[in-house]
MDTraj code that builds the backbone (N, CA, C; nanometers):
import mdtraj as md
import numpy as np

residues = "UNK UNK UNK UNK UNK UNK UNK UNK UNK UNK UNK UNK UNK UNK UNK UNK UNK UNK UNK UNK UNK UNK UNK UNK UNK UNK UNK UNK UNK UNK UNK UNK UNK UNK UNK UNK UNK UNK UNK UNK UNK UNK UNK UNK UNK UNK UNK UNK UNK UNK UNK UNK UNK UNK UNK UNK UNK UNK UNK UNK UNK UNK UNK UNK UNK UNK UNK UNK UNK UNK UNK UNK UNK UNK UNK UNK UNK UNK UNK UNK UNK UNK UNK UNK UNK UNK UNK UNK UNK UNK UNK UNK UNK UNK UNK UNK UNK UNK UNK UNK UNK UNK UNK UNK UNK UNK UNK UNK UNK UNK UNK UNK UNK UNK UNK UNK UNK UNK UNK UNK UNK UNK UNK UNK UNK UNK UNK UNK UNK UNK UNK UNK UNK UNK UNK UNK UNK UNK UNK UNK UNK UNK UNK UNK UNK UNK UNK UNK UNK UNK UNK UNK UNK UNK UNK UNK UNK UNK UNK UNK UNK UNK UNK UNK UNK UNK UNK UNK UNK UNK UNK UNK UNK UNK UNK UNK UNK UNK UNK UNK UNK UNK UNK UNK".split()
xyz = np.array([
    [0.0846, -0.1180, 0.0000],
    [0.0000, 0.0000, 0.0000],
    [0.0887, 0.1236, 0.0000],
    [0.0594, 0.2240, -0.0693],
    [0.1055, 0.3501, -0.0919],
    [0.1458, 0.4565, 0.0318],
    [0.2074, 0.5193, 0.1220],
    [0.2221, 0.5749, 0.1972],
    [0.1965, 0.7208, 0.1419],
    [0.1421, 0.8137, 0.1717],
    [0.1182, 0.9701, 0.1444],
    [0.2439, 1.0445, 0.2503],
    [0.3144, 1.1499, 0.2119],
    [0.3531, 1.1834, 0.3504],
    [0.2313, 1.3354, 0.4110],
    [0.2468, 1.3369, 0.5366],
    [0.1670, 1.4185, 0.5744],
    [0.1795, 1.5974, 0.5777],
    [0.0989, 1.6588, 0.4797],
    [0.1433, 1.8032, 0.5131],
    [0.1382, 1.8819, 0.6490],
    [0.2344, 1.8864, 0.7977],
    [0.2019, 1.9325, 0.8709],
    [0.2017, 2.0836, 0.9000],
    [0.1939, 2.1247, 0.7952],
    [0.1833, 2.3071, 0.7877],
    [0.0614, 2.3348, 0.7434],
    [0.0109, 2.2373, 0.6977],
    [-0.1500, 2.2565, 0.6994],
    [-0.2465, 2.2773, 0.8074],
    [-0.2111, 2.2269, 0.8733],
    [-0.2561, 2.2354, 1.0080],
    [-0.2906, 2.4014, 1.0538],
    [-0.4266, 2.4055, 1.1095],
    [-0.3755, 2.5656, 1.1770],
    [-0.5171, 2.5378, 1.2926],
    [-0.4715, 2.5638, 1.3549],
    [-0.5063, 2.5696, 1.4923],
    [-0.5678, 2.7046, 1.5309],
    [-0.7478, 2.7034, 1.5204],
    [-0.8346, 2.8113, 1.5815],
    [-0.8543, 2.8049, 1.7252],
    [-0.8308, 2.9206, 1.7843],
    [-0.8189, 2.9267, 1.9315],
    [-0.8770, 3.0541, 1.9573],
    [-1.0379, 3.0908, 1.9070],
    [-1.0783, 3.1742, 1.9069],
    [-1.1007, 3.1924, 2.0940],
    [-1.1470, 3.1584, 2.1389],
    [-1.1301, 3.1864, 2.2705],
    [-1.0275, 3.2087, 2.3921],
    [-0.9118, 3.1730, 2.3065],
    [-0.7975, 3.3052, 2.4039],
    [-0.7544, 3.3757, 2.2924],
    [-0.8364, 3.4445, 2.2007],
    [-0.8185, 3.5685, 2.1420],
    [-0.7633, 3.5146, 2.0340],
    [-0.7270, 3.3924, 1.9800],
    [-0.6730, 3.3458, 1.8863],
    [-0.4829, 3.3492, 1.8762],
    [-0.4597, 3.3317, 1.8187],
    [-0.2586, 3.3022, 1.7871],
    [-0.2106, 3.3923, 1.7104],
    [-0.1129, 3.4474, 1.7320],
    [-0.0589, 3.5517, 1.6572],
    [0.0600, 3.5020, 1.5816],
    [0.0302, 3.4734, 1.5215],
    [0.1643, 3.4374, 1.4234],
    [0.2085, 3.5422, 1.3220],
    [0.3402, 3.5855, 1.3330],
    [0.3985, 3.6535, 1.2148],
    [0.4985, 3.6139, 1.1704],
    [0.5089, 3.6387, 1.0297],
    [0.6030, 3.5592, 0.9328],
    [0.6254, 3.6449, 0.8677],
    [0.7051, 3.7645, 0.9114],
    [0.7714, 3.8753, 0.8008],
    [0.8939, 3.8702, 0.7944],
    [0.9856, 3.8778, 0.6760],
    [1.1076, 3.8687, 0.6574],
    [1.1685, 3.9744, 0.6198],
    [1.2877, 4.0357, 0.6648],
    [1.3475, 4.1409, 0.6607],
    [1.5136, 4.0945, 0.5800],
    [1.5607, 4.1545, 0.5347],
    [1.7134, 4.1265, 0.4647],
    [1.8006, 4.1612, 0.5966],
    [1.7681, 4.2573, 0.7131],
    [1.8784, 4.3140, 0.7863],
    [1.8644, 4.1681, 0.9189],
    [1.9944, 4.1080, 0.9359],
    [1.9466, 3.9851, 1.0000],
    [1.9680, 4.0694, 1.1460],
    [2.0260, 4.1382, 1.1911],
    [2.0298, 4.2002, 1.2886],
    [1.9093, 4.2739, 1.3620],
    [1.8201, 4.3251, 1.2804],
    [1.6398, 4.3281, 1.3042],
    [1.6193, 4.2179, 1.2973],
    [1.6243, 4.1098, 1.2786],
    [1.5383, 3.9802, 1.2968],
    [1.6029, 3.9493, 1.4170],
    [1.7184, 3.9230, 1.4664],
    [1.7657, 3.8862, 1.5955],
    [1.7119, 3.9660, 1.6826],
    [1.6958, 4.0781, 1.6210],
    [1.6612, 4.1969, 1.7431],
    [1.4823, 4.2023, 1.7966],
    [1.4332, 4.1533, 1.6487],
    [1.2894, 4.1257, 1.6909],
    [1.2316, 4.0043, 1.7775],
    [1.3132, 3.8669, 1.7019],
    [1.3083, 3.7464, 1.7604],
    [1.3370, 3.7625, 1.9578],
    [1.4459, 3.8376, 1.9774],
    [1.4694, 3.8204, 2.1402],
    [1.3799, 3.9185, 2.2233],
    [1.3269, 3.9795, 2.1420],
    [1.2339, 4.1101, 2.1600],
    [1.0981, 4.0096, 2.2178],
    [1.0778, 3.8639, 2.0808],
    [0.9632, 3.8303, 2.1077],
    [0.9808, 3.7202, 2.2323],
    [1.0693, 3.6587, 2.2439],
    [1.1160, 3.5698, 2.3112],
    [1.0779, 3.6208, 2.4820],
    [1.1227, 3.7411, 2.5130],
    [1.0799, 3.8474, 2.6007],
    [0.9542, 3.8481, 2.6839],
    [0.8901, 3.9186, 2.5691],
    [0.7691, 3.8994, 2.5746],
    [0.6864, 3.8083, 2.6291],
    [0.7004, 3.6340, 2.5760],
    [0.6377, 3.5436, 2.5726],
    [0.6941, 3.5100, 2.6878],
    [0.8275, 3.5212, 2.7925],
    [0.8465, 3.4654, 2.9179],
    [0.7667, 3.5786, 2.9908],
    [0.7155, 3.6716, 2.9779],
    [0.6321, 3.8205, 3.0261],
    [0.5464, 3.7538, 3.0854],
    [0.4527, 3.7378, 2.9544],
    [0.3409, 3.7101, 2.9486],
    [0.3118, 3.5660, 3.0549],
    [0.3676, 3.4413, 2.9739],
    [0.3920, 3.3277, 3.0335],
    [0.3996, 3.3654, 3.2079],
    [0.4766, 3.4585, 3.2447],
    [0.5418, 3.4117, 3.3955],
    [0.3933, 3.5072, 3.4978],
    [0.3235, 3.6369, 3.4086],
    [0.2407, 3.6956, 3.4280],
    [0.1097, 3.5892, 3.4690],
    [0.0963, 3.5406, 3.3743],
    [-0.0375, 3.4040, 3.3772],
    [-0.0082, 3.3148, 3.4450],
    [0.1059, 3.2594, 3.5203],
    [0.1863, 3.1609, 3.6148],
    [0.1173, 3.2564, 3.7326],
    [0.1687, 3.3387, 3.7682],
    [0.1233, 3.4613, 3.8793],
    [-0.0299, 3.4183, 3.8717],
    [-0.1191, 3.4394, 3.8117],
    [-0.2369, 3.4813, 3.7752],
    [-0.3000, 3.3257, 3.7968],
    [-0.2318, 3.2552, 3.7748],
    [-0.3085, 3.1103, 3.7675],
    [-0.2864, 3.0674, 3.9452],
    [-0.2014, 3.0683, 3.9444],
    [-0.1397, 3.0411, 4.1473],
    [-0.2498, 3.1138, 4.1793],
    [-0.2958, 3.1802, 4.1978],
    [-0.3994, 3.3105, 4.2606],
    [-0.5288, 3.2637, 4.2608],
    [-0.5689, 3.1603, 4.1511],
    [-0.6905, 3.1101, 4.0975],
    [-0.6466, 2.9891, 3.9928],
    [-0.6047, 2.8604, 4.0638],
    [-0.5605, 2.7593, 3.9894],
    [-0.6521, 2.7517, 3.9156],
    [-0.8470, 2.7593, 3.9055],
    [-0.9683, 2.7397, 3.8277],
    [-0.9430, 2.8142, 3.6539],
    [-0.8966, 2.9566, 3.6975],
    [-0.9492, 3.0401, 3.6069],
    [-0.8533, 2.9662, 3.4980],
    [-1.0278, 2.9324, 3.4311],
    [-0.9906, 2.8193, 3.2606],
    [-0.9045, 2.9407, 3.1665],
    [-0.9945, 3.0512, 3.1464],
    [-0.9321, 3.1222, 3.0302],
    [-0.7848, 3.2122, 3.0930],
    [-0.7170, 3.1818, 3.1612],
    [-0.6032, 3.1797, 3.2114],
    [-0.4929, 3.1242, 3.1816],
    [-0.5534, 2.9885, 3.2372],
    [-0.4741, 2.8524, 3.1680],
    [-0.4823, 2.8677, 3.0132],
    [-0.6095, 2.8621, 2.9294],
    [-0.5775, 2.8608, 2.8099],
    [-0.4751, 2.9470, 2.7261],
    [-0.4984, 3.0561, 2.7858],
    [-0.3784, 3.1754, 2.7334],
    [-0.2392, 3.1407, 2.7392],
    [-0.1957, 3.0539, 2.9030],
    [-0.0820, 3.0544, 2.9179],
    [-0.0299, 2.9027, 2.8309],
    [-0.1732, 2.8353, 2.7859],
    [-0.1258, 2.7123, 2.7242],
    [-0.0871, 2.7819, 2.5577],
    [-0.1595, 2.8665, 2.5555],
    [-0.1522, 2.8917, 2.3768],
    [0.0294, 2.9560, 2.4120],
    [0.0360, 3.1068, 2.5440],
    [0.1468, 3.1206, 2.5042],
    [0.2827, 2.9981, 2.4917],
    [0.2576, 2.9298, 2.5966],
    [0.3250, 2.8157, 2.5718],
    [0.3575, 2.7205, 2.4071],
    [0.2670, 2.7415, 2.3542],
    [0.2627, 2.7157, 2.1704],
    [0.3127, 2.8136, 2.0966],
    [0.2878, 2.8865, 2.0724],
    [0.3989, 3.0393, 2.0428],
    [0.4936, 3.0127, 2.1125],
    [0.5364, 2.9701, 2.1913],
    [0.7014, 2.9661, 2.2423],
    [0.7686, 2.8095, 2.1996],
    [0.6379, 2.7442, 2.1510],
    [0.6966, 2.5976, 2.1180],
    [0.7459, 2.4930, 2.2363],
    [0.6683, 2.5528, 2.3566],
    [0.7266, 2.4838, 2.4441],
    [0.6209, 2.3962, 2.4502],
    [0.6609, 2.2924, 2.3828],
    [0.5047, 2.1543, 2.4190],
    [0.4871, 2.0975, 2.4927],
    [0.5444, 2.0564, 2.5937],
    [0.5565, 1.9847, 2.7324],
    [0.4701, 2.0556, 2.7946],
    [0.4928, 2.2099, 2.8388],
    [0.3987, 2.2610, 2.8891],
    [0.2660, 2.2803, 2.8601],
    [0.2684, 2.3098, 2.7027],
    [0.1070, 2.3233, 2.6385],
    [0.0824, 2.2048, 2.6877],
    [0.0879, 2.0694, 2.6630],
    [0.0413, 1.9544, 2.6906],
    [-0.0462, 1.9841, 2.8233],
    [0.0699, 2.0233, 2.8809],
    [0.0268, 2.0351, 3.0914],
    [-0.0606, 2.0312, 3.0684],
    [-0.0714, 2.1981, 3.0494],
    [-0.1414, 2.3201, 3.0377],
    [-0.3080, 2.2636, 3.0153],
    [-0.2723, 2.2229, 2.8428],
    [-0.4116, 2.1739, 2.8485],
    [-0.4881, 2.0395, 2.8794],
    [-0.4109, 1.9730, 2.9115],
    [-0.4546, 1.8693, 3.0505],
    [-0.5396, 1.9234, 3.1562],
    [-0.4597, 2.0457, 3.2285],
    [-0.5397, 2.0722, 3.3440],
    [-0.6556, 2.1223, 3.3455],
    [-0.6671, 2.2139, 3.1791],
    [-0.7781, 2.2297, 3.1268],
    [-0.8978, 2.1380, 3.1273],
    [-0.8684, 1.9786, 3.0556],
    [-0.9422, 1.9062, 3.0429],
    [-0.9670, 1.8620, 3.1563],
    [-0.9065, 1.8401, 3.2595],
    [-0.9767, 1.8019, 3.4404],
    [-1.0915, 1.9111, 3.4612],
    [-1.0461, 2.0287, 3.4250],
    [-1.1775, 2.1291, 3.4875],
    [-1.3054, 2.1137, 3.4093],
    [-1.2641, 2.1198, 3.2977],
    [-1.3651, 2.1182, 3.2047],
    [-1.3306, 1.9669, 3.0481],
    [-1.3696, 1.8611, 3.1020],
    [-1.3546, 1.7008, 3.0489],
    [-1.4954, 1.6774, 2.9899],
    [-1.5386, 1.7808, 2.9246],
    [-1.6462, 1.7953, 2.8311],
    [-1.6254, 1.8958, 2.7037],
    [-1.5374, 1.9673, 2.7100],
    [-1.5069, 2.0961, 2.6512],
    [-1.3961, 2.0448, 2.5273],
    [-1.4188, 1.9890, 2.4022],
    [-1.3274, 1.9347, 2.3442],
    [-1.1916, 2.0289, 2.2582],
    [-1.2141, 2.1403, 2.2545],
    [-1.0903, 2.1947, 2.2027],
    [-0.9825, 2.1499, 2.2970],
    [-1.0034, 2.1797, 2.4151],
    [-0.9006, 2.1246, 2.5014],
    [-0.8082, 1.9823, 2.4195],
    [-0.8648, 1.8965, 2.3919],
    [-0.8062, 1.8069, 2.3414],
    [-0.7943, 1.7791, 2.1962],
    [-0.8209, 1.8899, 2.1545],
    [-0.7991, 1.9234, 1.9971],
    [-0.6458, 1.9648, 2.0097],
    [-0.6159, 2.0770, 2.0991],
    [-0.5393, 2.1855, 2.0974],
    [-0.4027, 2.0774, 2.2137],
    [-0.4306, 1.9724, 2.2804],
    [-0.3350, 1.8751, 2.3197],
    [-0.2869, 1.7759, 2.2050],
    [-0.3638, 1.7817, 2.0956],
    [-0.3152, 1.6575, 2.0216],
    [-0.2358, 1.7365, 1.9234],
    [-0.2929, 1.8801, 1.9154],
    [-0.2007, 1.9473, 1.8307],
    [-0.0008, 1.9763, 1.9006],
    [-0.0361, 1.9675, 2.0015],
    [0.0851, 2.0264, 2.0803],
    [0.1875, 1.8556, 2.1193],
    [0.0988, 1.7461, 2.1107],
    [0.1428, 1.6042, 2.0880],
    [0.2056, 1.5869, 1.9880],
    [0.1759, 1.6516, 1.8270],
    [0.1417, 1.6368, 1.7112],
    [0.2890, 1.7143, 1.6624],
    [0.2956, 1.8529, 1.7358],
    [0.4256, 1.9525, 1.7123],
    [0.5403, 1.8826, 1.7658],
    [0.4920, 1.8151, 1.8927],
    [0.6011, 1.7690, 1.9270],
    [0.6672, 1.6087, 1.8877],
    [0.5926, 1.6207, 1.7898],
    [0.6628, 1.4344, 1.7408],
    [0.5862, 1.3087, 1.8386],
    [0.4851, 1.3861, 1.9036],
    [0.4891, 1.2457, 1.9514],
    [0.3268, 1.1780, 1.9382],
    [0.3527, 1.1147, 1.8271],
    [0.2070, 1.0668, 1.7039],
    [0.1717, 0.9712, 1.8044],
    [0.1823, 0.8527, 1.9212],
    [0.0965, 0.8245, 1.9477],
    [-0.0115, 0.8849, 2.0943],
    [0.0566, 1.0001, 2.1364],
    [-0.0545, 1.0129, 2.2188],
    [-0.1447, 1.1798, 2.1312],
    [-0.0596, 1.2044, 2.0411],
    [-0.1415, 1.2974, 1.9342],
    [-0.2549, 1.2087, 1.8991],
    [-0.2620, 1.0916, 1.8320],
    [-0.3550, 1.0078, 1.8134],
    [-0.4682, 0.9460, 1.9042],
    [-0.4129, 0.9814, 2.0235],
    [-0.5317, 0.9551, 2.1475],
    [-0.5703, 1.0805, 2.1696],
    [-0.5424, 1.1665, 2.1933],
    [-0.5857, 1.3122, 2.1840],
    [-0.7136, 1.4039, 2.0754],
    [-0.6509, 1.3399, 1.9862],
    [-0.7486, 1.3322, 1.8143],
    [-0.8856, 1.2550, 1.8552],
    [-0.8255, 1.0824, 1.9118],
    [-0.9703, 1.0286, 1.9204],
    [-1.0248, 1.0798, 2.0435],
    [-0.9750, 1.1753, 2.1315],
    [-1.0550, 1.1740, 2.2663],
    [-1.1724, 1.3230, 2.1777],
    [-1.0884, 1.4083, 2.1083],
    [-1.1569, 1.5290, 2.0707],
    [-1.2734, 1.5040, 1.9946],
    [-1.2626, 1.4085, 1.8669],
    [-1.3444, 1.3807, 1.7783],
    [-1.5157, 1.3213, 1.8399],
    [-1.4490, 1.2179, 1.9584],
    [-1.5430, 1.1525, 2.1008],
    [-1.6029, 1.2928, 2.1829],
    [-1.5762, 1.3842, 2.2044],
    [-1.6091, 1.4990, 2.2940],
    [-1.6706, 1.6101, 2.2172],
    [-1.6552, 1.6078, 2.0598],
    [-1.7413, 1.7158, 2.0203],
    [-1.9112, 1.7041, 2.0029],
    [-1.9818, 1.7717, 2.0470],
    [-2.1257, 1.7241, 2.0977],
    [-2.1588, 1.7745, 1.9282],
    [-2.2909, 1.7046, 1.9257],
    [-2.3745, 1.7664, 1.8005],
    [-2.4181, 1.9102, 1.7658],
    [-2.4668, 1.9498, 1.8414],
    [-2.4443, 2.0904, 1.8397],
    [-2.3554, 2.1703, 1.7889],
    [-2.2068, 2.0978, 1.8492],
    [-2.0698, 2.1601, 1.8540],
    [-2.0133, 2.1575, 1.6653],
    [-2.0685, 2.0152, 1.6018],
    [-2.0384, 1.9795, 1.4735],
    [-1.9743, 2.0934, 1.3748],
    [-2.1187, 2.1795, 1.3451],
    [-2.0917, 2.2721, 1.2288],
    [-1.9550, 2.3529, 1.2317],
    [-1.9590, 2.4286, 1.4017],
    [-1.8528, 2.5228, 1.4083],
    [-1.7193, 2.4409, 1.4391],
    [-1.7263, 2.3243, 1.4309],
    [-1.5692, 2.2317, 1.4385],
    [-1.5430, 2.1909, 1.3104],
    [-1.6077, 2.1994, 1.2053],
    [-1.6003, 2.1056, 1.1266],
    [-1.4982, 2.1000, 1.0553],
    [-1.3981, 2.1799, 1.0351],
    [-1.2471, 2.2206, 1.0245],
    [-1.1412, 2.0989, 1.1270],
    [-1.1305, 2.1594, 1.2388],
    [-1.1062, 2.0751, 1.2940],
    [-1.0987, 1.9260, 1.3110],
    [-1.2480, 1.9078, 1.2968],
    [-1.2708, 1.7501, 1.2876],
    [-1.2706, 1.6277, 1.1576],
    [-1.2424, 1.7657, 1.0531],
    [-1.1746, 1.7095, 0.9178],
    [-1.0251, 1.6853, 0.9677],
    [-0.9725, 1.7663, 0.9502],
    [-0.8106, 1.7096, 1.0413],
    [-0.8287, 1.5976, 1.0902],
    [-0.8984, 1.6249, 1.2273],
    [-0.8638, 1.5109, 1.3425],
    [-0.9062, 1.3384, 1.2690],
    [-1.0018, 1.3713, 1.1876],
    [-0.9991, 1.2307, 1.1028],
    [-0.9066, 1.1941, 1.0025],
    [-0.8911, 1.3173, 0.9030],
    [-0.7575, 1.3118, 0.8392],
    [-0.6562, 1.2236, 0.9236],
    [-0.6052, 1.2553, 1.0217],
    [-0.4822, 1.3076, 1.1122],
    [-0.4743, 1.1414, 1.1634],
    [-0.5924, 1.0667, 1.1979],
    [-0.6532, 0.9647, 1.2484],
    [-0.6304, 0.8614, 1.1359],
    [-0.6974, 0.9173, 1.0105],
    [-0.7121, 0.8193, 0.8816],
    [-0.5326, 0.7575, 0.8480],
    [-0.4680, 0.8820, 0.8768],
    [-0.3184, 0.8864, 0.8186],
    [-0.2585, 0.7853, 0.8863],
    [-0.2765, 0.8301, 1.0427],
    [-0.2302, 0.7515, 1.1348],
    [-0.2460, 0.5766, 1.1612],
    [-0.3957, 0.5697, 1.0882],
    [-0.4114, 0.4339, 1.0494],
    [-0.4143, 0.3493, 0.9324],
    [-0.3775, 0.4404, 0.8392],
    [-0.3235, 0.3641, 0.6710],
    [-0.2736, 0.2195, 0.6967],
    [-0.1376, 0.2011, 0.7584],
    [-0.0875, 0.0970, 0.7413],
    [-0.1456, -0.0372, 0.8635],
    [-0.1836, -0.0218, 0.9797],
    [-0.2601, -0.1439, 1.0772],
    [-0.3349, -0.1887, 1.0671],
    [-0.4568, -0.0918, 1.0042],
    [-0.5719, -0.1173, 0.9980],
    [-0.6588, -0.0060, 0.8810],
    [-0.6111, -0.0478, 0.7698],
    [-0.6442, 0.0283, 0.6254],
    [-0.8074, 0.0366, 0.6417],
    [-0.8901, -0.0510, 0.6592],
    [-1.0679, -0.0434, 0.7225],
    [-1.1029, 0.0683, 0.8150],
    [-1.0433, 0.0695, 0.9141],
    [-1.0519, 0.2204, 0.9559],
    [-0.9826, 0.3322, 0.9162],
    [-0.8815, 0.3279, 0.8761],
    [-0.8495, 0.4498, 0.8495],
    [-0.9407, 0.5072, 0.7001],
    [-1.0076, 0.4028, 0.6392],
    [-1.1117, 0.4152, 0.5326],
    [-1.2295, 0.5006, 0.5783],
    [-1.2554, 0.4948, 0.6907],
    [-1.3458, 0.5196, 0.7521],
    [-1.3392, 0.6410, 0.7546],
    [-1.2143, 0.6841, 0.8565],
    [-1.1938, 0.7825, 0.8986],
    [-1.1781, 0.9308, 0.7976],
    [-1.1007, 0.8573, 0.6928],
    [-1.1047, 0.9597, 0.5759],
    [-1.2266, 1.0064, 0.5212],
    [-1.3164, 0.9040, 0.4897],
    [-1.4460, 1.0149, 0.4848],
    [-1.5243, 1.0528, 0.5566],
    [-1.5051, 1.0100, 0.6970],
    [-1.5407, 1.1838, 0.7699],
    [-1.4638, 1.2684, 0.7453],
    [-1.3326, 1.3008, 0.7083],
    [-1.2516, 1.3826, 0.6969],
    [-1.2926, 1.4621, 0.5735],
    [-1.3529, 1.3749, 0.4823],
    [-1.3945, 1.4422, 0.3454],
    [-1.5787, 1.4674, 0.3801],
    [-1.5772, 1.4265, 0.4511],
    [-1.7278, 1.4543, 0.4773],
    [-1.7917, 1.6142, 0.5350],
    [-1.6669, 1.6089, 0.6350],
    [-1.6544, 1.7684, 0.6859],
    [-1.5737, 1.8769, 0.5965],
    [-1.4991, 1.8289, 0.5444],
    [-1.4067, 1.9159, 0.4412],
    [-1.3735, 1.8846, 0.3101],
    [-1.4679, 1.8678, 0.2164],
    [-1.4530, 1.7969, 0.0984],
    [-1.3410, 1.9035, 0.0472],
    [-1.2515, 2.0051, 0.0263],
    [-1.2049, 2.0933, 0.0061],
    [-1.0322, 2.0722, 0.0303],
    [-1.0576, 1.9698, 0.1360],
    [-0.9053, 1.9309, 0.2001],
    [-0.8127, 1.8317, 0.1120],
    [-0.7440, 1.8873, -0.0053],
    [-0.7086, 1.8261, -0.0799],
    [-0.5679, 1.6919, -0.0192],
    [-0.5408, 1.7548, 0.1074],
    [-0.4224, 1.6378, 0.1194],
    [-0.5584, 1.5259, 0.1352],
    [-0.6397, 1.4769, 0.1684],
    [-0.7560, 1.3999, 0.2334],
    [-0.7542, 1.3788, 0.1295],
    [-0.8113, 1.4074, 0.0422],
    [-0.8492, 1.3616, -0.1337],
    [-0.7381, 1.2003, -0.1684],
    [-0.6768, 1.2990, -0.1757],
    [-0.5107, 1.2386, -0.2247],
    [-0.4788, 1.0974, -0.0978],
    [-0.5246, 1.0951, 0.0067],
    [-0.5028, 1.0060, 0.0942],
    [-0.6162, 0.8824, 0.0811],
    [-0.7771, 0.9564, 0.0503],
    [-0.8780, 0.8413, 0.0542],
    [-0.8479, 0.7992, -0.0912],
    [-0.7671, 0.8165, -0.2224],
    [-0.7514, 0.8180, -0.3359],
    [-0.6497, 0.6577, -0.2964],
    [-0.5469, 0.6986, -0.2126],
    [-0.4360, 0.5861, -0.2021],
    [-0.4993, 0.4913, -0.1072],
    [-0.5914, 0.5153, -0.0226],
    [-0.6557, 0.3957, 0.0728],
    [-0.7313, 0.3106, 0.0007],
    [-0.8447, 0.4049, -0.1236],
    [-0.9117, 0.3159, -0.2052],
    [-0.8534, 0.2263, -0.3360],
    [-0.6998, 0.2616, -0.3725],
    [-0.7154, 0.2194, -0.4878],
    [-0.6515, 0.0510, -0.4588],
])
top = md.Topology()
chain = top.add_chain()
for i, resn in enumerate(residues, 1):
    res = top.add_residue(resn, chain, resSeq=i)
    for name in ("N", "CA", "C"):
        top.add_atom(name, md.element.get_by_symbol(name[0]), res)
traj = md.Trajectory(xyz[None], top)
């Protein structure tokens, strides 16, 4: 059977509820402004980070706290902590599935595909009906992400999984290209 490799820059991660992710990707020729911006941002993000550490000790509860300091933790690439982070999330609130959208993503950054893959199936399991329409991004991935993950053990499910993935995102061309190599 055909292996696809996986585009992981496709990926983008909505986190509308801690204000969303700021990512910038501007390039300058003077590398000395980029060093100067980079430690500038680096700064910042232990600021912020050590600010919401403060802020969380004070009120271990306050969710949208934690989430902030888990996202800054992702902007800093520190995944160990996002992981924590949104772990402790999911104890407070173990109904609330971004939480474990946004752990499998930070599993996922960090190389480590099999508990990204339990993370995926805990999110996909936790999004309520209701929740469907406005995930449905998401939960194309997480089946994608799922389907990929099961190409080679068990090609029947990961069959599966791909068209939910195309079911929610017929648009998602790596998915195309993946239920294309599962079916032929």
């Amino acid at each position: 059977m055909k292996m696809i490799k996986m585009n992981t820059k496709s990926l983008f991660l909505g986190l509308l509820f801690a204000g969303g992710l700021g990512f910038v990707s501007a390039q300058t020729t003077q590398t000395d402004n980029t060093n100067a911006a980079a430690k500038t941002s680096q700064t910042g993000d232990t600021t912020t980070i050590d600010g919401l550490k403060k802020q969380i000790e004070a009120n271990p509860k306050d969710v949208n706290a934690l989430a902030q300091l888990a996202t800054a933790y992702q902007e800093a690439s520190d995944w160990k902590n996002a992981v924590d982070t949104w772990k402790k999330i999911s104890v407070l609130l173990p109904d609330w599935a971004p939480s474990y959208y946004s752990q499998a993503y930070a599993y996922q950054a960090a190389k480590d595909d099999i508990n990204a893959k339990i993370a995926y199936e805990k999110y996909v399991a936790t999004v309520k009906p209701e929740e469907v329409e406005q995930n449905k991004k998401n939960l194309a991935y997480a089946y994608f992400y799922l389907a990929f993950s099961e190409q080679k053990n068990d090609p029947n499910k990961a069959k599966e999984h791909i068209a939910k993935s195309i079911q929610y995102d017929p648009s998602n061309q790596d998915a195309v290209k993946l239920s294309k190599v599962l079916n032929s």
